[in-house]
MOPAC internal coordinates of N, CA, C and O (Angstrom, degrees):
PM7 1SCF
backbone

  N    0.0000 0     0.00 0     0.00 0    0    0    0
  C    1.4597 1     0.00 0     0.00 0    1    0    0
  C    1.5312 1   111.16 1     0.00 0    2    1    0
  O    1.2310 1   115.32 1   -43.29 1    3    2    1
  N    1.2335 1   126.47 1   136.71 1    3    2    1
  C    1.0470 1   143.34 1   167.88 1    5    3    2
  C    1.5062 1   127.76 1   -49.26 1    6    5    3
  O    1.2310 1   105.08 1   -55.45 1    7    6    5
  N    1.4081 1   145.21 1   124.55 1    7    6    5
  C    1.8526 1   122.12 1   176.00 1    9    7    6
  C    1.5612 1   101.12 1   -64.72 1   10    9    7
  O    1.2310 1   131.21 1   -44.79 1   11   10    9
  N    1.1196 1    95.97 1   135.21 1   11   10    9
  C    1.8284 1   112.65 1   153.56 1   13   11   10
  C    1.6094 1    98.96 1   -84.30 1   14   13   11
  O    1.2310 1   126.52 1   -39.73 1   15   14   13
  N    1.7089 1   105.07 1   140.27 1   15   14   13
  C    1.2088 1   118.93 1   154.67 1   17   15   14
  C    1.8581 1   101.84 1  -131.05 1   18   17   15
  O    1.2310 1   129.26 1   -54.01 1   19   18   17
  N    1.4231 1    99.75 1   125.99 1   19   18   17
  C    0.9929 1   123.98 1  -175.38 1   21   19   18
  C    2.3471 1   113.28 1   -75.94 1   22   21   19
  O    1.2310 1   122.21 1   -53.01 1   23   22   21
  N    0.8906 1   113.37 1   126.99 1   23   22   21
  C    1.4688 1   115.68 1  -159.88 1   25   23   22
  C    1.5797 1    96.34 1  -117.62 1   26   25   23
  O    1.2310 1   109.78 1  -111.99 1   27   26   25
  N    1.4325 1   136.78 1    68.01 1   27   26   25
  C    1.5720 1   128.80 1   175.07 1   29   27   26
  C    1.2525 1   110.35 1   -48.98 1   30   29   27
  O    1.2310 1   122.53 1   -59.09 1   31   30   29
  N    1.7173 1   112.76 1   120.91 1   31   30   29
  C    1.5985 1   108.46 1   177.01 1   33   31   30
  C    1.7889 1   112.04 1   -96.41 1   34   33   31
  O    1.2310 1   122.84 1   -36.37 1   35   34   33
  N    1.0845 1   112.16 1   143.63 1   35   34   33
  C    1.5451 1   110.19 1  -170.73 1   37   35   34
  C    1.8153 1    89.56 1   -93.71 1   38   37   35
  O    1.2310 1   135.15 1   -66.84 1   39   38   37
  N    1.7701 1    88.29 1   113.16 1   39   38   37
  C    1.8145 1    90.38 1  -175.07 1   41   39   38
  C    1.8372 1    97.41 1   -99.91 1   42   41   39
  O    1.2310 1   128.88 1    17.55 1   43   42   41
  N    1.5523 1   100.50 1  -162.45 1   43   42   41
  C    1.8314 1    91.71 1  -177.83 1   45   43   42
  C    1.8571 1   112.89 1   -63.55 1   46   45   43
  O    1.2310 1   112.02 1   148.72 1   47   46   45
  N    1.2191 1   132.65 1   -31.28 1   47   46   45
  C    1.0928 1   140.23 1  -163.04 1   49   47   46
  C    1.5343 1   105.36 1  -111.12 1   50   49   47
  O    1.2310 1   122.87 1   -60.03 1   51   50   49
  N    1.4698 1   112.10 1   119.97 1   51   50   49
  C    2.0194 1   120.60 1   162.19 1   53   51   50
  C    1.4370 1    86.87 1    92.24 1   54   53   51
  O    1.2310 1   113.16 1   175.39 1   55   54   53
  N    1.4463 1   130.54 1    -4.61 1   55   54   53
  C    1.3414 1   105.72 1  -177.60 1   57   55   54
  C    1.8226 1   117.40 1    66.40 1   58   57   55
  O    1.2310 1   109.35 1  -139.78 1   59   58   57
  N    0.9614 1   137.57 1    40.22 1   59   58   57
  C    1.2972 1   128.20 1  -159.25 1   61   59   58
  C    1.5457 1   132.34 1    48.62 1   62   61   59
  O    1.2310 1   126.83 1  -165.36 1   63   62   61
  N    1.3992 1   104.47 1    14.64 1   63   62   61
  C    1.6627 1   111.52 1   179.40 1   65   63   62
  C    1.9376 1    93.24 1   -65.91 1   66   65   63
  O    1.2310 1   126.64 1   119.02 1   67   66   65
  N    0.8423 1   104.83 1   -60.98 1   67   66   65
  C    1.6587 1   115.65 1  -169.80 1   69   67   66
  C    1.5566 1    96.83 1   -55.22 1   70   69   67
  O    1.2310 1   113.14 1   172.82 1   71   70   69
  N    1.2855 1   130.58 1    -7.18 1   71   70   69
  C    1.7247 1   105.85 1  -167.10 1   73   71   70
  C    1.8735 1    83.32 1  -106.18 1   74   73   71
  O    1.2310 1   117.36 1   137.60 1   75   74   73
  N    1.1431 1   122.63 1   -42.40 1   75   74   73
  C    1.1709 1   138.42 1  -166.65 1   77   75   74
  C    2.1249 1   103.38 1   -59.06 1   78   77   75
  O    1.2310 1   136.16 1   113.75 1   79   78   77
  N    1.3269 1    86.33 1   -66.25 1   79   78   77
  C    2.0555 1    96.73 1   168.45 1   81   79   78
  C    1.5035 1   104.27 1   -46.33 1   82   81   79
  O    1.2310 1   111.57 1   136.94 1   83   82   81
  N    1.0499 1   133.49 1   -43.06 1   83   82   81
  C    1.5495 1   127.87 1  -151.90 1   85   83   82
  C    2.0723 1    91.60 1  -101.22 1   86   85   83
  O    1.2310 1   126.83 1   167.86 1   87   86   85
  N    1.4002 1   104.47 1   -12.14 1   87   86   85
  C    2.0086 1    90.09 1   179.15 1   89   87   86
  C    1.6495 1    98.62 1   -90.91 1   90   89   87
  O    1.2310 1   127.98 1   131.79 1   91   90   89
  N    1.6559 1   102.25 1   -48.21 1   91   90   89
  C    1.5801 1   100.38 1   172.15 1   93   91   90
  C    1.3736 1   133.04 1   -52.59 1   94   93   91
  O    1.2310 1   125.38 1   164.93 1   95   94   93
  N    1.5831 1   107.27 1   -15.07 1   95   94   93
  C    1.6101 1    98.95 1  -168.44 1   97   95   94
  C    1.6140 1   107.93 1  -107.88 1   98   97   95
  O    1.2310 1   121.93 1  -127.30 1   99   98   97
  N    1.6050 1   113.92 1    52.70 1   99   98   97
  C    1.3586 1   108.63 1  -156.13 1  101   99   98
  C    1.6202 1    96.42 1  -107.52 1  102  101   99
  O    1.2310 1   117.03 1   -44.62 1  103  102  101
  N    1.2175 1   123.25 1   135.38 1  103  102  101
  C    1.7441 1   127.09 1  -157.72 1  105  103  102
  C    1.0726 1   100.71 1   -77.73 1  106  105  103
  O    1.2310 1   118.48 1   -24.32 1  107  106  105
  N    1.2725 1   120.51 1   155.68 1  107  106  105
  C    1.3208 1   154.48 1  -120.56 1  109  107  106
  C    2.0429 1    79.88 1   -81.26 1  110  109  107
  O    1.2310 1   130.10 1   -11.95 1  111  110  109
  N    1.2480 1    98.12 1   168.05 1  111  110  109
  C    1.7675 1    88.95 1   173.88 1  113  111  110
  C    1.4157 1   119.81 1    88.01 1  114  113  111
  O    1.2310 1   127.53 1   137.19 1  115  114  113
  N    1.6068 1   103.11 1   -42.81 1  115  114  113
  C    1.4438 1   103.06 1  -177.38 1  117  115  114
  C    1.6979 1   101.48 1  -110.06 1  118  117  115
  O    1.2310 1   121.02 1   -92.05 1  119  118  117
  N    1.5026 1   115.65 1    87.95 1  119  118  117
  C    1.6504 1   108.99 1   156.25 1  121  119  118
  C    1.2808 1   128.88 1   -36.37 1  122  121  119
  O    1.2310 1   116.61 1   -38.90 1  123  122  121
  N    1.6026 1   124.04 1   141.10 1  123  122  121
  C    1.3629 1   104.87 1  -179.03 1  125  123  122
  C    1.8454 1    87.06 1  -164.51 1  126  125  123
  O    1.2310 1   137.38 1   -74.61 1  127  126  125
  N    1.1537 1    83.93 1   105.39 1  127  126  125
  C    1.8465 1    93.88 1   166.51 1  129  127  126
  C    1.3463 1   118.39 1   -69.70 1  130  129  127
  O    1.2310 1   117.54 1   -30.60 1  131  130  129
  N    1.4824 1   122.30 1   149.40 1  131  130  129
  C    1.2100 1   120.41 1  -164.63 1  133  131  130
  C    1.4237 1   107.19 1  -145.62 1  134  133  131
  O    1.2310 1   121.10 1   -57.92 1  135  134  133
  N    1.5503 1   115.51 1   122.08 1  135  134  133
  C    1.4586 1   111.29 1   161.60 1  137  135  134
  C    1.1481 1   113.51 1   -98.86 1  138  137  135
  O    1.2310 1   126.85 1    16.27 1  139  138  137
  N    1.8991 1   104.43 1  -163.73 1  139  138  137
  C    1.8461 1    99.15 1  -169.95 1  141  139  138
  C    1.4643 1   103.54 1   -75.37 1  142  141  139
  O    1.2310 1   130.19 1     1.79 1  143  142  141
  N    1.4043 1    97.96 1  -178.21 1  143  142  141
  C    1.3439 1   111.50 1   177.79 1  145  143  142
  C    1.6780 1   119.60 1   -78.73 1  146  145  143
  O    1.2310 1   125.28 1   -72.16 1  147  146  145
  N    1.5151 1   107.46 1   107.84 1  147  146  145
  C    1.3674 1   127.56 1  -151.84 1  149  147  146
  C    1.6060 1   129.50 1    69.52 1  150  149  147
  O    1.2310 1   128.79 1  -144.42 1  151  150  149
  N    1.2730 1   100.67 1    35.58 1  151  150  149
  C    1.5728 1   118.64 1   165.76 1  153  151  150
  C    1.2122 1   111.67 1   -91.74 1  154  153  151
  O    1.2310 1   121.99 1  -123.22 1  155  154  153
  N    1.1459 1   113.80 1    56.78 1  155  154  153
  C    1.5164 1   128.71 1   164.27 1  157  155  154
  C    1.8785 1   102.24 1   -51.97 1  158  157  155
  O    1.2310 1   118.40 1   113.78 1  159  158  157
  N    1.1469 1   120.66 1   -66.22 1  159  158  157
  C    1.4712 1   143.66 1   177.29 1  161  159  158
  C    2.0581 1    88.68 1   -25.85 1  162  161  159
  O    1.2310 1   129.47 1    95.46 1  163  162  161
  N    1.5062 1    99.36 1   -84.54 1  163  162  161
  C    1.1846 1   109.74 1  -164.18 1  165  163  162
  C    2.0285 1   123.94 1   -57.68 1  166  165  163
  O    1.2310 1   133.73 1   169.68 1  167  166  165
  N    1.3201 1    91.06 1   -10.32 1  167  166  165
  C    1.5092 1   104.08 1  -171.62 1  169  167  166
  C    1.8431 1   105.57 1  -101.07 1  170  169  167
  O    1.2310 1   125.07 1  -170.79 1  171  170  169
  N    1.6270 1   107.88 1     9.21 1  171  170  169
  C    1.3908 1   129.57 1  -174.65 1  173  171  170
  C    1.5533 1    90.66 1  -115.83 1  174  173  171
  O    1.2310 1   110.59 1   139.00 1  175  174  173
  N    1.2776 1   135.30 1   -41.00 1  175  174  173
  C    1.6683 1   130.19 1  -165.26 1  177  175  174
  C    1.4044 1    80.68 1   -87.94 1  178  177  175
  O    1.2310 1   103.49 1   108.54 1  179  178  177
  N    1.5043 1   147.97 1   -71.46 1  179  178  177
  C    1.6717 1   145.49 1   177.74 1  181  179  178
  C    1.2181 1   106.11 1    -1.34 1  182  181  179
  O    1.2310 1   124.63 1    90.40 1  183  182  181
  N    1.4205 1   108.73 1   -89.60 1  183  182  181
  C    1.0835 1   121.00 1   131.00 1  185  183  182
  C    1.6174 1   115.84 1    26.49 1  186  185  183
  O    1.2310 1   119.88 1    64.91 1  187  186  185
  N    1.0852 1   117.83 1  -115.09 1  187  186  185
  C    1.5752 1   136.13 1  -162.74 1  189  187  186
  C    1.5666 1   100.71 1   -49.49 1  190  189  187
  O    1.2310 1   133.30 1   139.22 1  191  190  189
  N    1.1210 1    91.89 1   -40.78 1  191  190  189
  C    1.9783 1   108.22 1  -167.87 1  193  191  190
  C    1.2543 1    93.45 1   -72.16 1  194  193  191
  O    1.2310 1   102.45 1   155.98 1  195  194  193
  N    1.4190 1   149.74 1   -24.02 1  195  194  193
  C    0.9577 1   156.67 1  -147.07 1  197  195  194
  C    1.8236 1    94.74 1   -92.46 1  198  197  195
  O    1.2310 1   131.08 1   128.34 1  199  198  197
  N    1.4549 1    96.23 1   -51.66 1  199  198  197
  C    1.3889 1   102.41 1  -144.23 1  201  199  198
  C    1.7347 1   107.57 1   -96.50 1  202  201  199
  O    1.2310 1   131.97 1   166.63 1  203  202  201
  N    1.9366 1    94.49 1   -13.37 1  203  202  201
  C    1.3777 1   105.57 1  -178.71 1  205  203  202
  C    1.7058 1    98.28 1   -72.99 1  206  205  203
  O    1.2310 1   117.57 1   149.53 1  207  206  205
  N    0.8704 1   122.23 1   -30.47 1  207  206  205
  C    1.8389 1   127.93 1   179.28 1  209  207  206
  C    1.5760 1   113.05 1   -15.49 1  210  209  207
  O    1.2310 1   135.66 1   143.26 1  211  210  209
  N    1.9488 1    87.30 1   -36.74 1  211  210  209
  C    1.8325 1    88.54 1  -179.30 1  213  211  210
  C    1.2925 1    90.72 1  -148.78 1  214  213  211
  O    1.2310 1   113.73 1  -114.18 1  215  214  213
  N    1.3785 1   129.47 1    65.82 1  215  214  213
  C    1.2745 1   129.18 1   167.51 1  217  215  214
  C    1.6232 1    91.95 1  -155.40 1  218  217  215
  O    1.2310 1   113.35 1   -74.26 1  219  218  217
  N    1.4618 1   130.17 1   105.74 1  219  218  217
  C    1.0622 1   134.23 1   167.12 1  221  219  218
  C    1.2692 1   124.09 1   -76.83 1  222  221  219
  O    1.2310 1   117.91 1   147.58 1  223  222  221
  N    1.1328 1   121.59 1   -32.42 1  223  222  221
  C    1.7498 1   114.95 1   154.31 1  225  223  222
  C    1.5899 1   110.29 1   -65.22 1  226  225  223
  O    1.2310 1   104.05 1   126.97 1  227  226  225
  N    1.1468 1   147.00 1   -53.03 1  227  226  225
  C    1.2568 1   143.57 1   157.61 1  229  227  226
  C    1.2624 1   123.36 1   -20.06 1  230  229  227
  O    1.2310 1   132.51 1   129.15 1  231  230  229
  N    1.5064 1    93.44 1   -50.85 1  231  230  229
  C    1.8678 1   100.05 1   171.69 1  233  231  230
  C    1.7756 1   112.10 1   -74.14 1  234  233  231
  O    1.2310 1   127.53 1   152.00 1  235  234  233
  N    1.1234 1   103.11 1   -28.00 1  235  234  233
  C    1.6345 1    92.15 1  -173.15 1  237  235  234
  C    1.5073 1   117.48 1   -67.07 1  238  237  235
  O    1.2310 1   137.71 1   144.29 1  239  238  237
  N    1.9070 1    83.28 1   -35.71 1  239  238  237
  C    2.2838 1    86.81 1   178.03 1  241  239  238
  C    1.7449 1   107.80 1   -82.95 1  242  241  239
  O    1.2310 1   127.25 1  -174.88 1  243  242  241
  N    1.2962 1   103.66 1     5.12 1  243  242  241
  C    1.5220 1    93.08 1   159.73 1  245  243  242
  C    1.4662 1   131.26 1   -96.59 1  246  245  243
  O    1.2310 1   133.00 1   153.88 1  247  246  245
  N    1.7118 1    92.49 1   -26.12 1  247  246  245
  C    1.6007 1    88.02 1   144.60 1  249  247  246
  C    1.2233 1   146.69 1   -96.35 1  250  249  247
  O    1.2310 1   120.12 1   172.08 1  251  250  249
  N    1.1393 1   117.38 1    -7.92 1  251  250  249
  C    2.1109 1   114.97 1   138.64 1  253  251  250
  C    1.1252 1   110.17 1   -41.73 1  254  253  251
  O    1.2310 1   113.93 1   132.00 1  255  254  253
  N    1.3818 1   129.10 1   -48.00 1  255  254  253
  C    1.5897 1   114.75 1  -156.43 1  257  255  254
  C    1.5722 1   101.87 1   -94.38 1  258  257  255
  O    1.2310 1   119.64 1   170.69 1  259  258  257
  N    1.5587 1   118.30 1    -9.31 1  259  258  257
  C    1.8915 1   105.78 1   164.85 1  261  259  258
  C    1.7364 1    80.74 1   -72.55 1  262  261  259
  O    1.2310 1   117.06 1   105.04 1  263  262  261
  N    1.0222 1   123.20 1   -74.96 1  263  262  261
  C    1.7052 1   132.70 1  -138.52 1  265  263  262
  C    1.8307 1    90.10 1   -36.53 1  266  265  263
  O    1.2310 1   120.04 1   125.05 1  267  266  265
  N    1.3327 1   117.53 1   -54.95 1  267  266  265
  C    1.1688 1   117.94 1  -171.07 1  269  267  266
  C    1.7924 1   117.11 1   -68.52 1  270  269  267
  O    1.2310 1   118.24 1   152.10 1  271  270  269
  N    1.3857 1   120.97 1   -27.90 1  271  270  269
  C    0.9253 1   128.31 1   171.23 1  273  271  270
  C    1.9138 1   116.73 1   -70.27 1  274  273  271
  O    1.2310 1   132.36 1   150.13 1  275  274  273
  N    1.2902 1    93.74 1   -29.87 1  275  274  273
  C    1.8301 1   121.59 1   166.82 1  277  275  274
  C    1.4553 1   114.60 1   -59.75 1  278  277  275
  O    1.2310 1   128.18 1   144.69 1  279  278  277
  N    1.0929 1   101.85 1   -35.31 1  279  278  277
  C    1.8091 1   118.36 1  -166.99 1  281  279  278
  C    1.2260 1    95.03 1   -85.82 1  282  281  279
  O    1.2310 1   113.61 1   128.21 1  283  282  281
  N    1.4516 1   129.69 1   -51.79 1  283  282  281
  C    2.0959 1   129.46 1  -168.37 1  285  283  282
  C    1.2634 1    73.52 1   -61.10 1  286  285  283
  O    1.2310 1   117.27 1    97.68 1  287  286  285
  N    1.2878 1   122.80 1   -82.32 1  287  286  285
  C    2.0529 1   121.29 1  -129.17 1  289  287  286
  C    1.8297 1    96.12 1   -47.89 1  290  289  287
  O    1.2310 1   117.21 1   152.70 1  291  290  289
  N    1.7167 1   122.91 1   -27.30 1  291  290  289
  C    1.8051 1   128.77 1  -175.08 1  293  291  290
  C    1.2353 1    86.66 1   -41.76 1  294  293  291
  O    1.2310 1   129.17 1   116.73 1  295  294  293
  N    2.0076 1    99.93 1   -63.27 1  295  294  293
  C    1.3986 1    92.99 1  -151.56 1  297  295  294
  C    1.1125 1   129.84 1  -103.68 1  298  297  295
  O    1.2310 1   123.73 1  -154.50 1  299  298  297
  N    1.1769 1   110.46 1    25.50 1  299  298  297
  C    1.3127 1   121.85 1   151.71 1  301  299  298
  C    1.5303 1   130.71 1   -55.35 1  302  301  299
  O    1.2310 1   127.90 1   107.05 1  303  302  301
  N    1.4705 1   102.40 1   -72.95 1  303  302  301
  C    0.7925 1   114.95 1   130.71 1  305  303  302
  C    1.2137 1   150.38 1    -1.33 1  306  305  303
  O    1.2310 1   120.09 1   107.56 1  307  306  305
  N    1.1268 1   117.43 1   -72.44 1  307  306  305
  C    1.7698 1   107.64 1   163.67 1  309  307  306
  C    1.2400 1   120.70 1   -89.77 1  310  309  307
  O    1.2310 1   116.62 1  -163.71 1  311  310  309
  N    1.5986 1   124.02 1    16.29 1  311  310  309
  C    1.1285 1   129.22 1   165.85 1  313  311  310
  C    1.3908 1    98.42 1   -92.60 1  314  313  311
  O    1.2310 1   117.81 1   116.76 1  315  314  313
  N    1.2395 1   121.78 1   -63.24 1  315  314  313
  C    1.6396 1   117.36 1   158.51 1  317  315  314
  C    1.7335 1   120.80 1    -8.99 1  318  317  315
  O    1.2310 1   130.37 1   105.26 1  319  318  317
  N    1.4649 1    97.60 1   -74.74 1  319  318  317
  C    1.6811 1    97.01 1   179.97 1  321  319  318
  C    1.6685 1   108.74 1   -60.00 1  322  321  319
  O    1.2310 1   123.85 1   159.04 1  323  322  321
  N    1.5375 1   110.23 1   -20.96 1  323  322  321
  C    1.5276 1    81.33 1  -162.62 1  325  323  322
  C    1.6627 1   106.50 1   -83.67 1  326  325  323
  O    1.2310 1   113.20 1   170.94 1  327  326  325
  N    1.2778 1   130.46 1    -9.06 1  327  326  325
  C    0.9218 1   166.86 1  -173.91 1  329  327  326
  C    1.6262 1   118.44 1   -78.55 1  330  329  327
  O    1.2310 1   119.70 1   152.07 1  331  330  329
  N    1.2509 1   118.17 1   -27.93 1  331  330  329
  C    1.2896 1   147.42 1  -175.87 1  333  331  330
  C    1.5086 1   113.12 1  -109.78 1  334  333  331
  O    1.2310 1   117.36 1   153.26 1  335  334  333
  N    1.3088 1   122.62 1   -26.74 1  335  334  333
  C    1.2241 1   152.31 1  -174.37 1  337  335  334
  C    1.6097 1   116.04 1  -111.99 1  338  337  335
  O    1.2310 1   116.84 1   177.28 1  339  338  337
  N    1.0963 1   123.61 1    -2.72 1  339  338  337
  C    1.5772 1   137.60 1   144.02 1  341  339  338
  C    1.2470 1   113.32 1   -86.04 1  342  341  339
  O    1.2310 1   113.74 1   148.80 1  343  342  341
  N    1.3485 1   129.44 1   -31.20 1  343  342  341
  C    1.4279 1   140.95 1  -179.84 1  345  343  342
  C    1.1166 1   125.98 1   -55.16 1  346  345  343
  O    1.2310 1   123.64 1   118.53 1  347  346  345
  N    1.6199 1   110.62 1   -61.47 1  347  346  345
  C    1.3655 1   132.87 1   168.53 1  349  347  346
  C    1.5173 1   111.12 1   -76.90 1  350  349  347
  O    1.2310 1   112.23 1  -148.52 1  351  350  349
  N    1.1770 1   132.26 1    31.48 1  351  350  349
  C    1.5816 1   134.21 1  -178.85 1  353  351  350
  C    1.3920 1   104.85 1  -116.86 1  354  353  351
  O    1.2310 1   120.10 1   180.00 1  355  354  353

């Protein structure tokens, strides 16, 4: 059997409380991983990470894509401070 990862969609009503209650409350027997509500994105890397377990090229482009995802938040970041740090001058 395959993992289910469960994807709560935030519909017009509860905001996705109701998609989220109904993936978590699944009886005992049936695993079901769960990201946030509309982590479509993150329930696609699960996913990958899942599958890199025994796919060593899989795993390697998953670590380019943290390293690169590692690299925005740097420079973000220090665009942030520098930015924050003209402010207070």
């Amino acid at each position: 059997p395959l993992p289910v990862v469960g994807v709560p969609v935030p519909l017009r009503y509860l905001d996705g409380m109701d998609s989220l209650l109904s993936i978590v409350q699944m009886p005992a027997g049936v695993p079901v991983a769960t990201v946030s509500i509309g982590g479509a994105r993150n329930a696609g890397l699960l996913a990958v990470r899942i599958l890199a377990a025994s796919d060593e090229g899989l795993a390697a482009r998953m670590r380019e894509f943290q390293q690169q995802l590692a690299d925005t938040a740097r420079a973000k970041d220090a665009a942030l401070a520098e930015r924050t740090r003209t402010l207070t001058e």
